[in-house]
C-alpha positions in Angstrom: -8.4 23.4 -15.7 -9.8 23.7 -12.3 -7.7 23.6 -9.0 -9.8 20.0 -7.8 -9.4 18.6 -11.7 -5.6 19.5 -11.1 -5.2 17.4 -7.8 -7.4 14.6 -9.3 -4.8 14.7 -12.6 -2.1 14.3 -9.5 -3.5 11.3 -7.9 -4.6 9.4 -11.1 -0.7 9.5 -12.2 0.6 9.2 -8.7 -1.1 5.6 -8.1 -0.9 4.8 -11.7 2.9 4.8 -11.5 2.5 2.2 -8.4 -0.1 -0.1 -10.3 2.0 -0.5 -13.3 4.4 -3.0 -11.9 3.6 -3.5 -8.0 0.7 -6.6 -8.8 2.3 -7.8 -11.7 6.4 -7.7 -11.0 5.6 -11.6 -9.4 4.8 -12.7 -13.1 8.3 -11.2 -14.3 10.0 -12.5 -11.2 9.0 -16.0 -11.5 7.7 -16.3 -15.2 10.4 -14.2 -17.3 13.5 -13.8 -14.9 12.6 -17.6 -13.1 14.6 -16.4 -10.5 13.8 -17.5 -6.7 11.2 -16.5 -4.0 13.4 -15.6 -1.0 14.9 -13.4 -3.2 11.9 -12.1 -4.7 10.5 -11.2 -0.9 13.8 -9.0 -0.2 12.6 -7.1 -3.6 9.6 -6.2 -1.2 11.3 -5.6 1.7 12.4 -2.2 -0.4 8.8 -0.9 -0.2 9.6 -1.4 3.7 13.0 0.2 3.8 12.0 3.1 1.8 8.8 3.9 4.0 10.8 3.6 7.1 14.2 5.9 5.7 12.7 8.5 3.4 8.8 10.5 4.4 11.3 11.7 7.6 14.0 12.8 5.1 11.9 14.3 2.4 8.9 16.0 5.4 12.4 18.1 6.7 13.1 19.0 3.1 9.8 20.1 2.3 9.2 22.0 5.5 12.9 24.3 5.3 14.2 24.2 2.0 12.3 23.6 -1.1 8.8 23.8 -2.1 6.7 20.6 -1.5 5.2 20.7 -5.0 9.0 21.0 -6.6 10.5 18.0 -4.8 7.4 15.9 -5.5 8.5 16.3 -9.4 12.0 15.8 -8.5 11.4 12.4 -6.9 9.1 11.4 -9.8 11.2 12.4 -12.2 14.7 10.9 -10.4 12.3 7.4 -10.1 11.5 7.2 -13.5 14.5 6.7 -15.1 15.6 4.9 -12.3 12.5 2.7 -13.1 13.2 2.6 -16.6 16.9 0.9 -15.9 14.9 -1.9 -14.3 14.1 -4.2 -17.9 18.2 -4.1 -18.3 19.1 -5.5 -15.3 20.3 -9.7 -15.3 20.8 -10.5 -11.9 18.7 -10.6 -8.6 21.1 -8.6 -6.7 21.2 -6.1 -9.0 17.3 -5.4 -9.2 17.1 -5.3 -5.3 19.8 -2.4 -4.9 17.4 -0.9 -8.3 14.5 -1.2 -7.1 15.4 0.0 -3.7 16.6 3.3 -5.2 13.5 3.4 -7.3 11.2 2.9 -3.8 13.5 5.4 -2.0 11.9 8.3 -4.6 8.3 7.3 -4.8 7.4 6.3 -1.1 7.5 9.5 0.1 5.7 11.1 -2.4 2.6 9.2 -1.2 2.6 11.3 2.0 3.7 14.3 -0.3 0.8 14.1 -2.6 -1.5 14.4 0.0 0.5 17.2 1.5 0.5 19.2 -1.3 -3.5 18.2 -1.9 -4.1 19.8 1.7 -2.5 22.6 1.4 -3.4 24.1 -2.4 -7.4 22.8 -0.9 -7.0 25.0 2.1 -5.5 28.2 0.2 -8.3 28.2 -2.3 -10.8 28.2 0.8 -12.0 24.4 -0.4 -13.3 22.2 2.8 -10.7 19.2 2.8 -12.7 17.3 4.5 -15.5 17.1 1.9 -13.6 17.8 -1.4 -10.1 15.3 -0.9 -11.7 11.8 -0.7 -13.4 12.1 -4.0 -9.9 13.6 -5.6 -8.3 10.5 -3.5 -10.2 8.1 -4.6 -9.3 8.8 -8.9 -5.5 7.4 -7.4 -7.6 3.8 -6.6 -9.1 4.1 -10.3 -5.3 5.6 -11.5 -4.0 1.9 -10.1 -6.6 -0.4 -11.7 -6.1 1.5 -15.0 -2.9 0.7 -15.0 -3.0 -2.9 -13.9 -5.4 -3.0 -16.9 -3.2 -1.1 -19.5 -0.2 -3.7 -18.3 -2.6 -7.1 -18.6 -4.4 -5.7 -21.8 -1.2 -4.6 -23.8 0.4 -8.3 -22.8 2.6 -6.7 -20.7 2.3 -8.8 -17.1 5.2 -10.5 -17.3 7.3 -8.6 -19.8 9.9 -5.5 -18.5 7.7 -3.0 -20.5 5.5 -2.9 -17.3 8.3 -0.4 -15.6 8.6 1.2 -18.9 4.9 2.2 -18.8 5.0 2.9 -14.8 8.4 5.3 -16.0 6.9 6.9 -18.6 3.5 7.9 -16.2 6.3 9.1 -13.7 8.6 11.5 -15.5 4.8 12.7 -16.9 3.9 13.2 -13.5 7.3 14.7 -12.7 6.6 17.4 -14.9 3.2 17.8 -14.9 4.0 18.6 -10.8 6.0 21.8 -11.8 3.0 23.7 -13.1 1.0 23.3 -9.9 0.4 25.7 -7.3 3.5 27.0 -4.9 3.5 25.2 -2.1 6.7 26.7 -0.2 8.3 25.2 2.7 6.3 25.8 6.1 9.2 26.4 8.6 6.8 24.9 11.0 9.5 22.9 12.9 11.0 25.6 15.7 15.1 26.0 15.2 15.4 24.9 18.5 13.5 21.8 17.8 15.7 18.4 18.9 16.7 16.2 16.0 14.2 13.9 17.7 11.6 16.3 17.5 13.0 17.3 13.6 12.5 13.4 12.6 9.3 13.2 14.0 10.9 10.7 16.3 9.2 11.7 19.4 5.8 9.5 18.8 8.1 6.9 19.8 7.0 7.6 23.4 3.9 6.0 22.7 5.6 2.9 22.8 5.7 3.2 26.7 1.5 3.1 26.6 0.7 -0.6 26.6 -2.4 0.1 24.4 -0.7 2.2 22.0 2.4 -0.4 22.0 -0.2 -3.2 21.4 -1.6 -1.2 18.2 1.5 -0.4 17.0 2.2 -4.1 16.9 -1.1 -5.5 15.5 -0.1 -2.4 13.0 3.0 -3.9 11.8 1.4 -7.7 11.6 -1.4 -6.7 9.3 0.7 -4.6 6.8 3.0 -7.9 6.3 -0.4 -9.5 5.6 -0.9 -6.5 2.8 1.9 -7.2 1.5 1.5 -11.1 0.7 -1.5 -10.3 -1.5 0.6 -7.8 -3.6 3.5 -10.6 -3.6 1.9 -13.4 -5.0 -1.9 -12.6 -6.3 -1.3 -11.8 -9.6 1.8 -15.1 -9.4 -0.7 -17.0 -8.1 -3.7 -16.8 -10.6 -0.9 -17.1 -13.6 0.5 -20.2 -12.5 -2.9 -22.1 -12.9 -1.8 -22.2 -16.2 0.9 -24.9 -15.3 -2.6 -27.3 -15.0 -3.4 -28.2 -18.5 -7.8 -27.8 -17.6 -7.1 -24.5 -16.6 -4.0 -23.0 -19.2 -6.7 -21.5 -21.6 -9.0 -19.9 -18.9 -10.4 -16.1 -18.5 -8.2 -16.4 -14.8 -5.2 -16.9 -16.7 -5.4 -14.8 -20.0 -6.7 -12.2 -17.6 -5.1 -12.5 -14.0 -4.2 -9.0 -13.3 -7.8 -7.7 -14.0 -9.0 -10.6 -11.6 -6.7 -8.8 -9.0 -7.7 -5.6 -9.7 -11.7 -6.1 -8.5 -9.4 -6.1 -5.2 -9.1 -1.8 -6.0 -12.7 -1.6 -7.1 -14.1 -3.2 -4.4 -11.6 -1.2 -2.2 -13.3 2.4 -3.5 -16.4 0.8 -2.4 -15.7 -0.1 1.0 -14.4 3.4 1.9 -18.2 4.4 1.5 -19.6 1.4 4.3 -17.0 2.8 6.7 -18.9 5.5 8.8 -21.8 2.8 8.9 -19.5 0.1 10.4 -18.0 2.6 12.6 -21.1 4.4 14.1 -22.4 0.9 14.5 -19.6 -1.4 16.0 -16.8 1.2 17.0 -13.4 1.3 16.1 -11.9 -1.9 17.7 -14.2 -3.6 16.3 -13.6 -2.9 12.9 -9.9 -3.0 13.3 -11.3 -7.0 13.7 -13.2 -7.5 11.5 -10.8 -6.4 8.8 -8.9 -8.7 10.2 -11.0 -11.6 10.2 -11.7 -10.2 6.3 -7.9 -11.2 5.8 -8.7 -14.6 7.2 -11.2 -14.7 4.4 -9.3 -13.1 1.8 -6.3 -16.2 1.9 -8.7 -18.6 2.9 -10.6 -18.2 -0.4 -7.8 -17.8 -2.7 -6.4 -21.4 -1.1 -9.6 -23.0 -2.1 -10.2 -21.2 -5.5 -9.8 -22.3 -8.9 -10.7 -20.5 -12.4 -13.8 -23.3 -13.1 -16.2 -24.4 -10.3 -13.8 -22.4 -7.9 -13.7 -18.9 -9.6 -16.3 -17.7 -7.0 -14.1 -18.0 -4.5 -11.6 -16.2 -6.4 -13.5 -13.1 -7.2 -15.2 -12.9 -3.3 -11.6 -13.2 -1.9 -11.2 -9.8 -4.8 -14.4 -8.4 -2.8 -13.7 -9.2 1.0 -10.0 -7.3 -0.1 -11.5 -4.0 0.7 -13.0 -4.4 4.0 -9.7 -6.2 4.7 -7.4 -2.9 3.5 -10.1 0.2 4.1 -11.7 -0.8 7.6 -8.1 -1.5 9.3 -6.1 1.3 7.5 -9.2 3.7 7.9 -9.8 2.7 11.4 -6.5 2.8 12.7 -5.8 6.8 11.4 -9.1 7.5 13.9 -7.9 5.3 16.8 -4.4 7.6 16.3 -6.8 10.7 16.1 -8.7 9.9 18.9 -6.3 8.7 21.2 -3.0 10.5 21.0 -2.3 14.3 22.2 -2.7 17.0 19.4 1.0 18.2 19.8 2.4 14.8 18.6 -1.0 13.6 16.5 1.1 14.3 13.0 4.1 12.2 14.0 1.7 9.3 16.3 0.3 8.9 12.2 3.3 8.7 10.8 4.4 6.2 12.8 1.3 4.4 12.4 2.6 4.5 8.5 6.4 3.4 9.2 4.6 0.3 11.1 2.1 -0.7 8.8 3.9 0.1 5.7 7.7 0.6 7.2 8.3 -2.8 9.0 5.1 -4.7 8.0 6.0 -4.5 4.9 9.8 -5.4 4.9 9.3 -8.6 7.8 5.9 -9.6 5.6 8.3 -9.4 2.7 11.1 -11.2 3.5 9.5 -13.7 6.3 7.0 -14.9 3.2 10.1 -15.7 0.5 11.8 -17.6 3.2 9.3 -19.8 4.1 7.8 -20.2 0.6 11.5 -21.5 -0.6 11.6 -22.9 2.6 8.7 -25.2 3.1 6.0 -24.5 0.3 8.0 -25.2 -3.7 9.3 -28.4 -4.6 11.3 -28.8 -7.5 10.0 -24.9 -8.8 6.5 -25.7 -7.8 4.6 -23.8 -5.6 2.1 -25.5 -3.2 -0.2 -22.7 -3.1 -3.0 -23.9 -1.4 -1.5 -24.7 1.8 0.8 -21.3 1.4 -3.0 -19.8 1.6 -4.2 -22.1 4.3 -1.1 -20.7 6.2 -1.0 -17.0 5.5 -5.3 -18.0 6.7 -3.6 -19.1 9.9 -1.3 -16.4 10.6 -4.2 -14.0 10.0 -6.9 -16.0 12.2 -3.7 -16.0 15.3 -3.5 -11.7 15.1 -7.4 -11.8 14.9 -7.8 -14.0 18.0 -5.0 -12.3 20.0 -5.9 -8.7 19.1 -9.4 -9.9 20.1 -8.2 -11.1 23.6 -5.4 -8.7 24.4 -6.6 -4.7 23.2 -9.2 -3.1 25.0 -10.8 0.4 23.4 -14.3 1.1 24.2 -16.9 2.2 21.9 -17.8 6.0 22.6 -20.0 7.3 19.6 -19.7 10.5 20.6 -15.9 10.6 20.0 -16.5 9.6 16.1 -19.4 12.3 15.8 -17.2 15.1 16.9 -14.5 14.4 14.5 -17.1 13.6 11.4 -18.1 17.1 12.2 
């Protein structure tokens, strides 16, 4: 098998193991378990925790000690039995401190997939640029395959969803063992400062009231990423509690609903250098975020009869809203930050977005859906949608008004080239 065919095998499984469980653990939450919703936004917080403690952690390994491609099948391996614990565990408490250890080996293996993609690319004498986005996109079609495989096998509320993400992992594990060395770099100097070995010294970006501004709006859109992945699938399933709607396509079918959210995603990725050419980066930073306004708006509105529309263009605007901001964002950091600290500016970019976005997005959300949004077990999710709308439209309006980056087409050719 061919070096490319390899890497694609990689990021099929790598994503696959995510979209096993991450859309549809609501349904077992709420639907099998019937355990609360604060609790169940600490069980995302994890994903936030894990991105914020571990890439640092595992980046050090990889770069002194052990080859990239053997701790990449360590991880996968150590997090699918941990996953495969999960369907025993009886108590809330427990699954947070499970989960969390089941996060703490696959976050960083995100960032270590693609390291590992770079560097076996750039040894066989393959142009990154050109040959990894079609290999990255196979990990978008690895998640919808398994959302699918989970809804289709009657498995989106049942434990055997972490069964089916464990078994793709220790697969994974394994299957990482045969690739190509990839030994450790020894890039960072021995006279580095732990700072500096962390990664930590992006930080000082924080003193540059653009960059501190981004960094911000960074952190309030990935909360907003993660209250699709939350309650999407929950949502859709619990139309069946309305007798008109119980038998419908929405129901039966909720997690392939959610997962024209991915396909749409792998589509958007190609309108990007359009947009960007066209409007610039700031602006497409907004109007991904204006695309979030959309996203909840729609969804609060929705219904599986005259409503499924909605539905499925809330699905659809989910791309632009994920691809232009994410996408966007890595080129503001590229074009905007010194070369000597560009590595750990984007990594800090991550730990925003996906660090602490994810873990105040997680746990804020529970709270005030216990809080404020479910009487008596019931969940009023059209005004939980009107109010996620809300809190998107207020970080549109004030990104709008407060971050200033002008439009220099020049600067976006260079780096396309």
């Amino acid at each position: 098998m061919g070096i490319k065919y390899r890497l694609t095998l990689m990021s099929f499984l790598q994503f696959f193991v995510w979209g096993a469980w991450l859309i549809t653990v609501g349904n077992y939450w709420f639907g099998t378990k019937q355990w609360s919703g604060a609790e169940f936004g600490a069980i995302f917080s994890t994903l936030g925790f894990a991105s914020i403690i571990m890439p640092a952690f595992t980046g050090i390994i990889a770069d002194k000690f052990i080859n990239a491609e053997k701790l990449y099948g360590i991880l996968h391996i150590i997090g699918g039995i941990i996953l495969a614990y999960i369907p025993m565990v009886t108590n809330p408490a427990t699954f947070f401190w499970v989960i969390f250890g089941a996060m703490l080996c696959y976050m960083p293996t995100i960032s270590l997939s693609n390291s590992i993609a770079y560097n076996i690319l750039k040894n066989n004498k393959f142009d990154v640029i050109k040959v990894f986005p079609p290999i990255r996109v196979w990990g978008t079609i690895g998640f919808i395959v398994a959302m699918w495989i989970t809804n289709l096998s009657g498995n989106k509320s049942s434990g055997n969803m972490f069964y089916i993400a464990s078994l793709a992992a220790i697969i994974l594990g394994i299957y990482s063992f045969t690739l190509p060395k990839c030994p450790p770099q020894k890039l960072i100097s021995e006279n580095a400062s732990l700072v500096q070995k962390l990664g930590l010294d992006a930080f000082k970006l924080f003193g540059t009231y653009k960059m501190a501004l981004f960094f911000i709006f960074s952190m309030f859109l990935g909360g907003a990423l993660q209250l699709t992945n939350m309650y999407g699938d929950v949502y859709l399933s619990e139309f069946a509690k309305i007798p008109e709607y119980a038998n419908s396509f929405v129901v039966k079918y909720s997690t392939i609903i959610m997962s024209i959210s991915q396909v749409s995603e792998t589509l958007f990725i190609l309108a990007i250098p359009f947009f960007l050419r066209r409007f610039g980066i700031k602006q497409v930073m907004l109007i991904s975020m204006l695309a979030w306004v959309l996203r909840f708006g729609l969804f609060a509105f929705g219904n599986p009869s005259d409503g499924l529309w909605m539905i499925i263009m809330s699905c659809i605007v989910y791309g632009m809203a994920f691809d232009f901001f994410n996408i966007s964002g890595s080129l503001f950091i590229e074009t905007t930050t010194d070369s000597r600290i560009r590595s750990s500016a984007q990594g800090l970019f991550m730990m925003m977005s996906n660090g602490f976005g994810a873990f105040f997005g997680g746990t804020i959300s529970g709270l005030v859906i216990d809080n404020f949004f479910t009487i008596n077990g019931v969940r009023d999710w059209h005004n939980i949608w009107l109010s996620f709308a809300g809190y998107a439209l207020v970080i549109a309006i004030l990104f709008a008004i407060f971050f200033k980056h002008k439009h220099i087409p020049e600067v976006l050719e260079h780096i396309s080239h």
